[in-house]
N, C-alpha and C positions, 0 to 999 in steps of 0.2 A: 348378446341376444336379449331382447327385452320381454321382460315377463307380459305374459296377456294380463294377467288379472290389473297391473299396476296401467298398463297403457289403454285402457277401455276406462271411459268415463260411466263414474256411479250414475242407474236407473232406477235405482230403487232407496225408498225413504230406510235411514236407518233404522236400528230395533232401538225400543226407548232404552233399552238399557246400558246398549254402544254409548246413547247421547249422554245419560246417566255417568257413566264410565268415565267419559272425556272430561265433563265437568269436573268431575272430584280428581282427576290426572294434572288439572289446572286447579286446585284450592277454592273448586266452587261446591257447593252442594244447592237445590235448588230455594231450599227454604233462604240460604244464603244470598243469591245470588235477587232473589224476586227480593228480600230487604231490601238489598242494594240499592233496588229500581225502585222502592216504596210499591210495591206489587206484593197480593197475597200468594201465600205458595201456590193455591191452587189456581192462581191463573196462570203461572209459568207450568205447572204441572199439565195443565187441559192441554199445551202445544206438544206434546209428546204423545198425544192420541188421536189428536181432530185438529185442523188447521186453525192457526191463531196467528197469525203474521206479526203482531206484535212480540208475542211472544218468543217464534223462531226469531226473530232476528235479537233479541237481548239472547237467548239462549245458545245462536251460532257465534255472535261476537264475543261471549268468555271463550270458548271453545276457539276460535281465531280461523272463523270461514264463512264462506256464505251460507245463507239458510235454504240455497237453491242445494247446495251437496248437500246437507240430513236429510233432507225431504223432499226426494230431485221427482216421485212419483205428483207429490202437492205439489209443486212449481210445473211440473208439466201440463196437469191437467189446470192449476190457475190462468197459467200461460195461454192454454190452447186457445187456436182462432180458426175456425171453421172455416173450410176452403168452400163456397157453395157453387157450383160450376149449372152452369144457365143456360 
């Protein structure tokens, strides 16, 4: 039988600390990782609060997924296209 939690697709943006968490599980830390990218820390840090697409997406790719799963609630409403019926 398949678990509900694992067979339901993430809705919701994770806590910056999950995103926190995964990096350092991978040998990142963010000050680390924005070097990497020649980025200061606080511009990889801002995407763990407010949308930065640059940012999620250097931040999802250590972590090894898309920046549509961290922050599927940003991706949704990015995404969104307004159906207007006439």
């Amino acid at each position: 039988m398949m678990n509900v939690l694992t067979s339901q697709k993430n809705t919701h943006d994770w806590h910056r600390a999950d995103v926190v968490a995964e990096l350092h599980k991978r040998g990142w830390s963010i000050a680390k990782l924005a070097k990497a990218h020649g980025l200061a820390p606080s511009t990889l840090r801002s995407a763990l609060d407010k949308p930065y697409p640059k940012s999620e997406r250097i931040i999802a790719t250590a972590i090894g997924i898309a920046p549509e799963e961290i922050w599927a609630d940003r991706y949704a409403k990015r995404n969104f296209t307004p159906i207007l019926h006439g």
